[in-house]
PDB file of N, H, CA, C and O in Angstrom:
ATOM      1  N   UNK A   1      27.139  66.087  50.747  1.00  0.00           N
ATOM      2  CA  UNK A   1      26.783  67.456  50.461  1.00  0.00           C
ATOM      3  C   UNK A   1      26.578  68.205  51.768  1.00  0.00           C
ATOM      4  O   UNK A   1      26.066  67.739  52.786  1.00  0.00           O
ATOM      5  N   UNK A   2      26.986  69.265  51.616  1.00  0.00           N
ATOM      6  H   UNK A   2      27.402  69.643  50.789  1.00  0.00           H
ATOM      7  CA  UNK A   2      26.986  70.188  53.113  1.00  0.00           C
ATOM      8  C   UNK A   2      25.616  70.717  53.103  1.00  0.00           C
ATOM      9  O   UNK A   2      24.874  70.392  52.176  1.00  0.00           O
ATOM     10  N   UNK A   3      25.108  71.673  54.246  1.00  0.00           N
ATOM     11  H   UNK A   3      25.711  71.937  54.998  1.00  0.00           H
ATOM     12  CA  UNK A   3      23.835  72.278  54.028  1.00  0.00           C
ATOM     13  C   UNK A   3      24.194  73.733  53.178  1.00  0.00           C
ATOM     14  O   UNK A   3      25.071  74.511  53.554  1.00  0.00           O
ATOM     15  N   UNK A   4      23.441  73.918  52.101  1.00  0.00           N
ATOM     16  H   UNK A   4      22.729  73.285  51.795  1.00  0.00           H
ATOM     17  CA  UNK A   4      23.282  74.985  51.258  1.00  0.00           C
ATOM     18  C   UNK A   4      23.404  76.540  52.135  1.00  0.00           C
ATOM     19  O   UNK A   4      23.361  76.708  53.353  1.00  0.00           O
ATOM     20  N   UNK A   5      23.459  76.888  51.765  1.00  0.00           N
ATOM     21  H   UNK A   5      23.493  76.751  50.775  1.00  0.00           H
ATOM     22  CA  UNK A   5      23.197  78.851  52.368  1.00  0.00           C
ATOM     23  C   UNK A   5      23.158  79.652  51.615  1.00  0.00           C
ATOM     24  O   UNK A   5      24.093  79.981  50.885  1.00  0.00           O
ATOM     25  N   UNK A   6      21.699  80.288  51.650  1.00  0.00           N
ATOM     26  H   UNK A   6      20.939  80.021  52.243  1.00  0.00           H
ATOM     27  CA  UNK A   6      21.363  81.439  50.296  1.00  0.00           C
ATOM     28  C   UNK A   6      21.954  82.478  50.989  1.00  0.00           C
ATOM     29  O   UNK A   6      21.975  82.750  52.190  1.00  0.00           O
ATOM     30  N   UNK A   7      22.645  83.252  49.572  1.00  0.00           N
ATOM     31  H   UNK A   7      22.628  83.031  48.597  1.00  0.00           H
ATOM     32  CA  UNK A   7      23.050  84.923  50.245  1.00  0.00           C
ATOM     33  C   UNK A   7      22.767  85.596  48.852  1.00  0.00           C
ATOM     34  O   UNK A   7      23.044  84.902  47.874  1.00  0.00           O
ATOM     35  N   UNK A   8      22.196  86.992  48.601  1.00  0.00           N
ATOM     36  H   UNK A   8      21.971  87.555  49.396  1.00  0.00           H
ATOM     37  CA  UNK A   8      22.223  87.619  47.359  1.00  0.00           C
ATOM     38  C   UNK A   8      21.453  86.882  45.734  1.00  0.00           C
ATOM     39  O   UNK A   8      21.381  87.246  44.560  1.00  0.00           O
ATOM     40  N   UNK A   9      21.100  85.965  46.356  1.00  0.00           N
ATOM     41  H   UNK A   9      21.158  85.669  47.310  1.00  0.00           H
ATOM     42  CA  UNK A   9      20.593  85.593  45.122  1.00  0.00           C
ATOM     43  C   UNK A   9      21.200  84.151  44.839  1.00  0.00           C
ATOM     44  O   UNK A   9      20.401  83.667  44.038  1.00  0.00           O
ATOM     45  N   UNK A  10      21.907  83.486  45.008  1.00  0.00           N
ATOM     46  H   UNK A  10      22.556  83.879  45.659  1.00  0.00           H
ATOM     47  CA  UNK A  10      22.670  82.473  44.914  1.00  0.00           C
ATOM     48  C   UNK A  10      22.705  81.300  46.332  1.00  0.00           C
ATOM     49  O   UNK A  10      22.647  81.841  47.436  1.00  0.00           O
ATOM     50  N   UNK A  11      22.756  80.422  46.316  1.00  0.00           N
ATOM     51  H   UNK A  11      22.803  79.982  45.419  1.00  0.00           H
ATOM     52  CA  UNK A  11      23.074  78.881  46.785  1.00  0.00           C
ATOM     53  C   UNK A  11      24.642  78.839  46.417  1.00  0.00           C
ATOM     54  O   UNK A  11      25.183  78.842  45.312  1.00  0.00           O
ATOM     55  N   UNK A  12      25.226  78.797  47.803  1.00  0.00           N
ATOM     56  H   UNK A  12      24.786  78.794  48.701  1.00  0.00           H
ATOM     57  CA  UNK A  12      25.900  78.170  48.201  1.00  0.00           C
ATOM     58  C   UNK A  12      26.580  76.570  48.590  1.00  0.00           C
ATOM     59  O   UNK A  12      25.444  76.122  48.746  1.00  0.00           O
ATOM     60  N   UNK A  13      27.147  75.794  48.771  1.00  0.00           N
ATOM     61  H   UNK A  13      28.069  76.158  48.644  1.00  0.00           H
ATOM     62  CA  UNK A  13      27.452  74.468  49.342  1.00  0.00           C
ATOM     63  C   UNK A  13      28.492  73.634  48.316  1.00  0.00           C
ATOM     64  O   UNK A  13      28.781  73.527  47.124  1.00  0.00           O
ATOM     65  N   UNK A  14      28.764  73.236  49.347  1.00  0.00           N
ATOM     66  H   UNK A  14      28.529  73.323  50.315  1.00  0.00           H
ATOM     67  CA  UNK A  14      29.855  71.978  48.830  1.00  0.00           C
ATOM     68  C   UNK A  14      29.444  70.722  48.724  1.00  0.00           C
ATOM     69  O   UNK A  14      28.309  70.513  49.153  1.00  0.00           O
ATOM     70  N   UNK A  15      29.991  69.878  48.308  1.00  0.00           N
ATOM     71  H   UNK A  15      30.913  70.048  47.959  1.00  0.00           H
ATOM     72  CA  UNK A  15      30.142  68.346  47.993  1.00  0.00           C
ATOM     73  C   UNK A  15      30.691  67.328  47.939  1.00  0.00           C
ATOM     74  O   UNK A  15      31.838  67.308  47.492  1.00  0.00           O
ATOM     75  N   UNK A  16      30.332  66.647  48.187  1.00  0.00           N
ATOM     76  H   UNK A  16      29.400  66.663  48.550  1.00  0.00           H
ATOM     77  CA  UNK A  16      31.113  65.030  48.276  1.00  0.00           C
ATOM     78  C   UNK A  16      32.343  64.565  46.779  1.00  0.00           C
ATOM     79  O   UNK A  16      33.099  63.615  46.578  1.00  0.00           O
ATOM     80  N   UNK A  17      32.092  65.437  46.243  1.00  0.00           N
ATOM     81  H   UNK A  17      31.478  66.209  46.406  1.00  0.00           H
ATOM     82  CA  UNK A  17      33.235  65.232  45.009  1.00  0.00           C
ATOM     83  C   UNK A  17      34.242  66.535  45.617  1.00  0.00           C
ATOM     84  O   UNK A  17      34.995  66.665  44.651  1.00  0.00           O
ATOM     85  N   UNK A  18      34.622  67.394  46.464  1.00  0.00           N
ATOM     86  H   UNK A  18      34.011  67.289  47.248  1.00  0.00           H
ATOM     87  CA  UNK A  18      35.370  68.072  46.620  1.00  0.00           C
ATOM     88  C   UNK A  18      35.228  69.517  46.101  1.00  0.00           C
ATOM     89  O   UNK A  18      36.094  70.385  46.207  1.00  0.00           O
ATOM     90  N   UNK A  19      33.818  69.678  45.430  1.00  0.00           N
ATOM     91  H   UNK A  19      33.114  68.973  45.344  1.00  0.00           H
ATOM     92  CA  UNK A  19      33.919  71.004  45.150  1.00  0.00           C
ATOM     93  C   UNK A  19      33.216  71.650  45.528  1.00  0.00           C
ATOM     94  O   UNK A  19      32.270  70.995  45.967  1.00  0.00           O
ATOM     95  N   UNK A  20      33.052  72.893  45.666  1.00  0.00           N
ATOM     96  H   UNK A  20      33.820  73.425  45.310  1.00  0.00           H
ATOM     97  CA  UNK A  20      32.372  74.389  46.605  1.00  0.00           C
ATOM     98  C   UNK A  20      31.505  74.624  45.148  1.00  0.00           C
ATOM     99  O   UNK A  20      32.102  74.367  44.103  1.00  0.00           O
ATOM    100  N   UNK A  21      30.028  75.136  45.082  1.00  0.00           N
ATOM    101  H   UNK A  21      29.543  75.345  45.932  1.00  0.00           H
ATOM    102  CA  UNK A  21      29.970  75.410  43.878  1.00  0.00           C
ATOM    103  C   UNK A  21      28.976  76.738  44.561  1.00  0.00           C
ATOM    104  O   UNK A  21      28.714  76.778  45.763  1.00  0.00           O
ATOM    105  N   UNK A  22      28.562  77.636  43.707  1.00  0.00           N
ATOM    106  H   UNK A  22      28.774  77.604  42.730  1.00  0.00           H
ATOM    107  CA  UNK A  22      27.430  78.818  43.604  1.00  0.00           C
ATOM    108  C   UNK A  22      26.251  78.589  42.918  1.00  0.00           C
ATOM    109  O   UNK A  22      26.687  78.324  41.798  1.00  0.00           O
ATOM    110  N   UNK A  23      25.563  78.546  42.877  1.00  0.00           N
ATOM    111  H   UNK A  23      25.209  78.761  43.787  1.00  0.00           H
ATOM    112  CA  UNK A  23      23.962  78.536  42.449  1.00  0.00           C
ATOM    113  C   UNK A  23      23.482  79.447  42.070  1.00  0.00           C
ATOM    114  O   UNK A  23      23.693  80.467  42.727  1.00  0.00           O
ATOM    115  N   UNK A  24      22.591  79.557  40.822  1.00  0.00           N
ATOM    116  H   UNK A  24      22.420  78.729  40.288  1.00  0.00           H
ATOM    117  CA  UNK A  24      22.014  80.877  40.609  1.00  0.00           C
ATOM    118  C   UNK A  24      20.880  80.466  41.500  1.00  0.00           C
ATOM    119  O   UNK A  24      20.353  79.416  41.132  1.00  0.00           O
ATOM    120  N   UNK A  25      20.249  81.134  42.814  1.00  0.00           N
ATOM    121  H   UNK A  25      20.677  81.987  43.113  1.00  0.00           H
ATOM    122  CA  UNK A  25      18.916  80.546  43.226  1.00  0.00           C
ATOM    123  C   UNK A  25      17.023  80.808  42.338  1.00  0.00           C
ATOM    124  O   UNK A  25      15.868  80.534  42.663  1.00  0.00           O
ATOM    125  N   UNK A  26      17.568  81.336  41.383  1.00  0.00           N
ATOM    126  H   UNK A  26      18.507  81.558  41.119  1.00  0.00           H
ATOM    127  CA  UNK A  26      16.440  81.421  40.698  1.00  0.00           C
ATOM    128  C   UNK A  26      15.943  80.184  39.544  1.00  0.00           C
ATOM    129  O   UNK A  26      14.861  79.902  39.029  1.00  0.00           O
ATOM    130  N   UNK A  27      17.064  79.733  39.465  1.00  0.00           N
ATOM    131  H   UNK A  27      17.943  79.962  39.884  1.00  0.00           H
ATOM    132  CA  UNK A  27      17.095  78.509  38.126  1.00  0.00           C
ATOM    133  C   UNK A  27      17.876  77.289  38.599  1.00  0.00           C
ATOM    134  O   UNK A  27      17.808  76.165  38.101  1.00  0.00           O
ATOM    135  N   UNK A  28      18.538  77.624  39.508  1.00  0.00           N
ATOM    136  H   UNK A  28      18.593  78.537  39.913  1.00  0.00           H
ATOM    137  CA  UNK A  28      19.343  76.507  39.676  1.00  0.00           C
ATOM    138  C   UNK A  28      21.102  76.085  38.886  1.00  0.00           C
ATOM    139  O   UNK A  28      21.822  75.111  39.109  1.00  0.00           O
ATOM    140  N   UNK A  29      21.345  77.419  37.828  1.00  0.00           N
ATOM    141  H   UNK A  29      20.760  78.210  37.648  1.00  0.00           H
ATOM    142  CA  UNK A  29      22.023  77.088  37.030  1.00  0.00           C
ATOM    143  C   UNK A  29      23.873  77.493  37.927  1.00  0.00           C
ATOM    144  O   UNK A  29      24.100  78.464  38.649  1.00  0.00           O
ATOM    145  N   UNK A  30      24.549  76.746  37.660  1.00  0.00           N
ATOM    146  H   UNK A  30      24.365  75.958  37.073  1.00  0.00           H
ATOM    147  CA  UNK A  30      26.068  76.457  38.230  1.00  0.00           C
ATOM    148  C   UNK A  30      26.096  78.343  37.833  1.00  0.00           C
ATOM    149  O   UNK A  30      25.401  78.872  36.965  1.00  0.00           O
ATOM    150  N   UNK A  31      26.954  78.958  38.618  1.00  0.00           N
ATOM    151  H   UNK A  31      27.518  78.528  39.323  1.00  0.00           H
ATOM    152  CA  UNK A  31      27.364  80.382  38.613  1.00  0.00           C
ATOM    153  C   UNK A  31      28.862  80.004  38.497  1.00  0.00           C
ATOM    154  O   UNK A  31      29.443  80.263  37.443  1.00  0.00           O
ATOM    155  N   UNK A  32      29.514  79.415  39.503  1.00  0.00           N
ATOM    156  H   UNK A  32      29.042  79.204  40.359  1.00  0.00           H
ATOM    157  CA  UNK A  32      30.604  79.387  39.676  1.00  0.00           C
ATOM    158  C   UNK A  32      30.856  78.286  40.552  1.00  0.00           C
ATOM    159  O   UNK A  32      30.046  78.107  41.461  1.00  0.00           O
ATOM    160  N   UNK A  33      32.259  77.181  40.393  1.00  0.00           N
ATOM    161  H   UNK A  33      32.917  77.327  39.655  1.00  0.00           H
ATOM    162  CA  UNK A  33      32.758  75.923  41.334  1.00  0.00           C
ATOM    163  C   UNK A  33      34.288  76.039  41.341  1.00  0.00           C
ATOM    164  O   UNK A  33      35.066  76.444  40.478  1.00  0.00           O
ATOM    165  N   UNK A  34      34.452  75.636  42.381  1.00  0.00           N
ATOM    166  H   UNK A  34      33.820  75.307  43.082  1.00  0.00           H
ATOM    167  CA  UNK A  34      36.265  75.693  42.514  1.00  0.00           C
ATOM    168  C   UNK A  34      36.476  74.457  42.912  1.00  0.00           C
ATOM    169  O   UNK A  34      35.465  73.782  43.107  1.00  0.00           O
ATOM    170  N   UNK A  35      37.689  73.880  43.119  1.00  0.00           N
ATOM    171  H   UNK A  35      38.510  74.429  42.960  1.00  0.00           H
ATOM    172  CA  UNK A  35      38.430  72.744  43.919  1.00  0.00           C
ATOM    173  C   UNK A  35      38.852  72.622  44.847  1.00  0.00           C
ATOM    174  O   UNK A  35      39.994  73.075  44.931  1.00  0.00           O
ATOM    175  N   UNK A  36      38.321  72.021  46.012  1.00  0.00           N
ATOM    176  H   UNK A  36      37.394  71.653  45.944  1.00  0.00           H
ATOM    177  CA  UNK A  36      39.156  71.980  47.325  1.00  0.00           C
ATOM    178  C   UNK A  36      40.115  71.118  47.761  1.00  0.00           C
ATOM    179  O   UNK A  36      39.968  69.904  47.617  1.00  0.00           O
ATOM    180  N   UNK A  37      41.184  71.640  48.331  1.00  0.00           N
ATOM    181  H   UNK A  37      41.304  72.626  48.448  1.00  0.00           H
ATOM    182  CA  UNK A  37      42.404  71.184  48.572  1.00  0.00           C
ATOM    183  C   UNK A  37      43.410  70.146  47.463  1.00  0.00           C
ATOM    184  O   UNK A  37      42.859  70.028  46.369  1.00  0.00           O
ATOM    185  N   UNK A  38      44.043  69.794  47.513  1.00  0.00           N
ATOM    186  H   UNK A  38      44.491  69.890  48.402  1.00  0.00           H
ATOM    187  CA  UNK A  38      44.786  68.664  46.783  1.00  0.00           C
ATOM    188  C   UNK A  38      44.394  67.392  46.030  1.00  0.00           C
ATOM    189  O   UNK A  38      44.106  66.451  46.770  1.00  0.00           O
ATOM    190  N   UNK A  39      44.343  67.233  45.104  1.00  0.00           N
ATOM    191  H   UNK A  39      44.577  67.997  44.504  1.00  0.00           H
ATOM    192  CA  UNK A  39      44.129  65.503  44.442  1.00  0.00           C
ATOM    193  C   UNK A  39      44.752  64.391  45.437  1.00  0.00           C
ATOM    194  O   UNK A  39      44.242  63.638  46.266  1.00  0.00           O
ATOM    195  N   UNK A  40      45.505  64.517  45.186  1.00  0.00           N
ATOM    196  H   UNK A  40      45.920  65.129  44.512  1.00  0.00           H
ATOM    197  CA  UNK A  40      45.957  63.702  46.774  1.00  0.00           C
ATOM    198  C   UNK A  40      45.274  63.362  48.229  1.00  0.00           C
ATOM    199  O   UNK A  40      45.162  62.262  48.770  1.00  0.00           O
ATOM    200  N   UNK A  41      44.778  64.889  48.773  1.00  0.00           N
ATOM    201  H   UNK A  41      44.869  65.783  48.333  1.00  0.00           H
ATOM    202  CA  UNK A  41      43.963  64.761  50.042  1.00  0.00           C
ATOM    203  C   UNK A  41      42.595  64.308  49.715  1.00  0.00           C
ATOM    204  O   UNK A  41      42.060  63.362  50.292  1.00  0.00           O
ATOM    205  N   UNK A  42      41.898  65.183  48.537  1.00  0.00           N
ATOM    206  H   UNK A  42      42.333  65.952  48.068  1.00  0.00           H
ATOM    207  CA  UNK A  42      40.572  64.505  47.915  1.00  0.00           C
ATOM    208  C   UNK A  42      40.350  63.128  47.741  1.00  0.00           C
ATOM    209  O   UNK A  42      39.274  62.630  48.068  1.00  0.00           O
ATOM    210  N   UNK A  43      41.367  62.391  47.203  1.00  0.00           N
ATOM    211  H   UNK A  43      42.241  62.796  46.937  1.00  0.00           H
ATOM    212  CA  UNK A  43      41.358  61.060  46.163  1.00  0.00           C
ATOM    213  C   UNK A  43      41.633  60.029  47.929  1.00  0.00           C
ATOM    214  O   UNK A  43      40.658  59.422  48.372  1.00  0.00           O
ATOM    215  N   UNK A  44      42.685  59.995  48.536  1.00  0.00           N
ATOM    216  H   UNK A  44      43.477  60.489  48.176  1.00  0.00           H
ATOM    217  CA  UNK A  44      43.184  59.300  49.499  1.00  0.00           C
ATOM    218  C   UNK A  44      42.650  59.257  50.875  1.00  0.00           C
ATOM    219  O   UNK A  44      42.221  58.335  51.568  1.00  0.00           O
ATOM    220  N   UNK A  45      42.798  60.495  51.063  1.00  0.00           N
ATOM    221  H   UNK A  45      43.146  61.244  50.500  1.00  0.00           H
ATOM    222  CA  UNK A  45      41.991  60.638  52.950  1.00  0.00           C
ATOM    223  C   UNK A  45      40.694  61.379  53.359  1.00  0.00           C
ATOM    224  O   UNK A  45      40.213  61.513  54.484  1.00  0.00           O
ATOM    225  N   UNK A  46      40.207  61.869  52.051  1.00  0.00           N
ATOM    226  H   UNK A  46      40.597  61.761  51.137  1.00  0.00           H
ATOM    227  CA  UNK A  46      39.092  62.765  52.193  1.00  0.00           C
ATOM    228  C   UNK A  46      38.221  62.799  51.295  1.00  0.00           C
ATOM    229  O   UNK A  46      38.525  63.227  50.181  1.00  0.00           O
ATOM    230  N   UNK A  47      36.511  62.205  51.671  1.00  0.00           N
ATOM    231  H   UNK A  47      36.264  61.857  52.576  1.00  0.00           H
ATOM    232  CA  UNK A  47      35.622  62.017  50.773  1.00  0.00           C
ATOM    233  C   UNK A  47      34.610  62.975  50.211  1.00  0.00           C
ATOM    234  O   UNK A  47      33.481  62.659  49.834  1.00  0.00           O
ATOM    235  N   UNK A  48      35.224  64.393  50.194  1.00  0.00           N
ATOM    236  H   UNK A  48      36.141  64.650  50.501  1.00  0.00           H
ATOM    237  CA  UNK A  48      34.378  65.352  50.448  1.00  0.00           C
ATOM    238  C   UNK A  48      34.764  66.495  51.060  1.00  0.00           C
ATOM    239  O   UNK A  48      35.883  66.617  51.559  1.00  0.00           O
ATOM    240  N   UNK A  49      33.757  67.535  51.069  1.00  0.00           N
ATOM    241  H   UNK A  49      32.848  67.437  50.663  1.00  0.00           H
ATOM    242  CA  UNK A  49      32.781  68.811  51.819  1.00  0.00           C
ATOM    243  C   UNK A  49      31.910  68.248  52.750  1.00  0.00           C
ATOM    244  O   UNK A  49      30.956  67.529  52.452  1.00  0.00           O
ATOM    245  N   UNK A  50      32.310  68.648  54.134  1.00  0.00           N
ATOM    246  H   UNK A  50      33.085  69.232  54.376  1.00  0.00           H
ATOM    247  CA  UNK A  50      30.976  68.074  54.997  1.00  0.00           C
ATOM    248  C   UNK A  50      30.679  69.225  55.746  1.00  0.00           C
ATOM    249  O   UNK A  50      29.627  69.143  56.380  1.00  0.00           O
ATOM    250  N   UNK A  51      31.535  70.656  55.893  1.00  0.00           N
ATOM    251  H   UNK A  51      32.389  70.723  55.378  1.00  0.00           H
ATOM    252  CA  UNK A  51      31.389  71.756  56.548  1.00  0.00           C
ATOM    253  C   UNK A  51      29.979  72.389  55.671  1.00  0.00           C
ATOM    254  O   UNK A  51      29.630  72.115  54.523  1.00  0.00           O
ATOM    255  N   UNK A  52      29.213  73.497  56.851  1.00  0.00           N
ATOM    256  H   UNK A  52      29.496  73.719  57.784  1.00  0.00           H
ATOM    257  CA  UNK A  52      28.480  74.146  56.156  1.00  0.00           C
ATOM    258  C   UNK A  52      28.806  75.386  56.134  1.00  0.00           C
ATOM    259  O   UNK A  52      29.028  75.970  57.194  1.00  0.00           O
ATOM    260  N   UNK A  53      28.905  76.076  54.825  1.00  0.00           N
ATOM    261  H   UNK A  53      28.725  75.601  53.964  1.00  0.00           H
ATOM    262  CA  UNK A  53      29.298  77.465  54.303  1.00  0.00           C
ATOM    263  C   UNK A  53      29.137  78.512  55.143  1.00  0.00           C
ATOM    264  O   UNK A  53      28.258  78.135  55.918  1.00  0.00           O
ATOM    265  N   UNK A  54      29.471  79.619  55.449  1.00  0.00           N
ATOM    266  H   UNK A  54      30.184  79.926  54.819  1.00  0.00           H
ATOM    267  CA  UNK A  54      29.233  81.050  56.508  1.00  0.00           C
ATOM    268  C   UNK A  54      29.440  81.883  55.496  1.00  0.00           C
ATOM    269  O   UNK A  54      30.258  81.831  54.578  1.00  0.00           O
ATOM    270  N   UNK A  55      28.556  82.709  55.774  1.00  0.00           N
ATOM    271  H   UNK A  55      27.891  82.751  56.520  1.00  0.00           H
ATOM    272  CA  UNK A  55      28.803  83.921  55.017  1.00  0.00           C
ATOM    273  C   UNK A  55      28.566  85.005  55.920  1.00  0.00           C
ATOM    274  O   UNK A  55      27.622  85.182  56.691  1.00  0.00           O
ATOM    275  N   UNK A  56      29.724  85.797  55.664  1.00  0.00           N
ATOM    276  H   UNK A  56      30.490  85.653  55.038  1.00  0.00           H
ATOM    277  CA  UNK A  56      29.840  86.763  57.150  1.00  0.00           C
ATOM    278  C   UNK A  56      30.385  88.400  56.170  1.00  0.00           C
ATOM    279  O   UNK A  56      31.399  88.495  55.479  1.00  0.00           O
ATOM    280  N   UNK A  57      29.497  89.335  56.383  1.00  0.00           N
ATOM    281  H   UNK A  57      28.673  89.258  56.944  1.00  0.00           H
ATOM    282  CA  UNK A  57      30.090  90.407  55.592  1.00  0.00           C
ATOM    283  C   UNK A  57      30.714  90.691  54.033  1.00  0.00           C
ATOM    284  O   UNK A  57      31.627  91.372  53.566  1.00  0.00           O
ATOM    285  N   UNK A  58      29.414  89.527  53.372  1.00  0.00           N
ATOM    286  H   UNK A  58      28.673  88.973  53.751  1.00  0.00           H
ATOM    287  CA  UNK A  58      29.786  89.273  51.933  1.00  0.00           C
ATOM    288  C   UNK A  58      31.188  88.340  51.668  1.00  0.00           C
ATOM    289  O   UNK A  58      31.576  87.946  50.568  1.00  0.00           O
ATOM    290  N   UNK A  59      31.738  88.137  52.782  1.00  0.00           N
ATOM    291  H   UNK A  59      31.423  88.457  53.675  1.00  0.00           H
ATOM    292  CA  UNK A  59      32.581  87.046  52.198  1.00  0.00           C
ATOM    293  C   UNK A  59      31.980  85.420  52.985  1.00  0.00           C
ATOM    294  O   UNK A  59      31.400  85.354  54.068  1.00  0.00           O
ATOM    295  N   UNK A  60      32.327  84.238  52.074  1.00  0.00           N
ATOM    296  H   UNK A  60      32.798  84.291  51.194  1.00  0.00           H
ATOM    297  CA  UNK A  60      32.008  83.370  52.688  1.00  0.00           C
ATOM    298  C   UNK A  60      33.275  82.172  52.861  1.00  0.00           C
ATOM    299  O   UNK A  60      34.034  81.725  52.000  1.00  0.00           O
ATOM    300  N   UNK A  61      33.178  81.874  54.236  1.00  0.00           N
ATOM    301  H   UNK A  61      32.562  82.237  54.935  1.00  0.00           H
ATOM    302  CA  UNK A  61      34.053  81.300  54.478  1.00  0.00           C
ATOM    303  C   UNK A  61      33.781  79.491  54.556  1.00  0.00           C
ATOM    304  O   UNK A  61      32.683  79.060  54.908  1.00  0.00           O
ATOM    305  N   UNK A  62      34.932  78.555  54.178  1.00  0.00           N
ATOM    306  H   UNK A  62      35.823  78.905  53.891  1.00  0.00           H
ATOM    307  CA  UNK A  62      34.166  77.005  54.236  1.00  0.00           C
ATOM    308  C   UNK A  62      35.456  76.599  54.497  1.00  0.00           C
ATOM    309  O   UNK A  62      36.524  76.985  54.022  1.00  0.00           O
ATOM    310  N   UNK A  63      35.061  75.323  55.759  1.00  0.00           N
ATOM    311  H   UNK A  63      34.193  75.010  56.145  1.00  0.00           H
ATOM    312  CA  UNK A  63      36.106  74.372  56.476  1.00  0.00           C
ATOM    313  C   UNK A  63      36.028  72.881  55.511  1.00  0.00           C
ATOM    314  O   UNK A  63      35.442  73.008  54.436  1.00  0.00           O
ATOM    315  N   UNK A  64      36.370  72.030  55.715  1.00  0.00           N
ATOM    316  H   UNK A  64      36.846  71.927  56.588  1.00  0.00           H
ATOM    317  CA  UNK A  64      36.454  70.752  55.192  1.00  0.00           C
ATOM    318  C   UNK A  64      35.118  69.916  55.529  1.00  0.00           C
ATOM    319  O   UNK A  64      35.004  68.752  55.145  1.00  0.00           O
TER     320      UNK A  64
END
C-alpha cells in the first residue's frame, strides 16, 4: 500500500493488488477504484502500487 493523501474530502492511495482507489474520508466508504496497467504486468512482473499519490491543481497524478 502506498502512503494515502487527503485532498477535498477523500483518501487517496494505491495497493498491492494493483488498484488506485478514493476514499470517502469521513466514513471510509470506497468512492471510486480503477486498474493499473495490464493483467499481464500486474499478475507477472509487478506486485503492486508502491508510488505515493500527488495531487497538484486538483488533478492527481500516480507512478507505479
Amino acid at each position: 500500500m502506498t502512503t494515502p493523501q487527503y485532498h477535498e474530502g477523500r483518501i487517496f492511495a494505491g495497493s498491492m493488488d494493483g488498484y488506485f482507489r478514493a476514499l470517502d474520508a469521513r466514513d471510509g466508504s470506497l468512492v471510486w477504484e480503477t486498474k493499473f496497467g495490464s493483467r499481464r504486468w500486474n499478475l507477472l512482473l509487478y506486485s503492486g502500487m508502491r508510488a505515493t499519490p500527488v495531487i497538484h491543481d486538483g488533478k492527481i497524478f500516480m507512478g507505479g
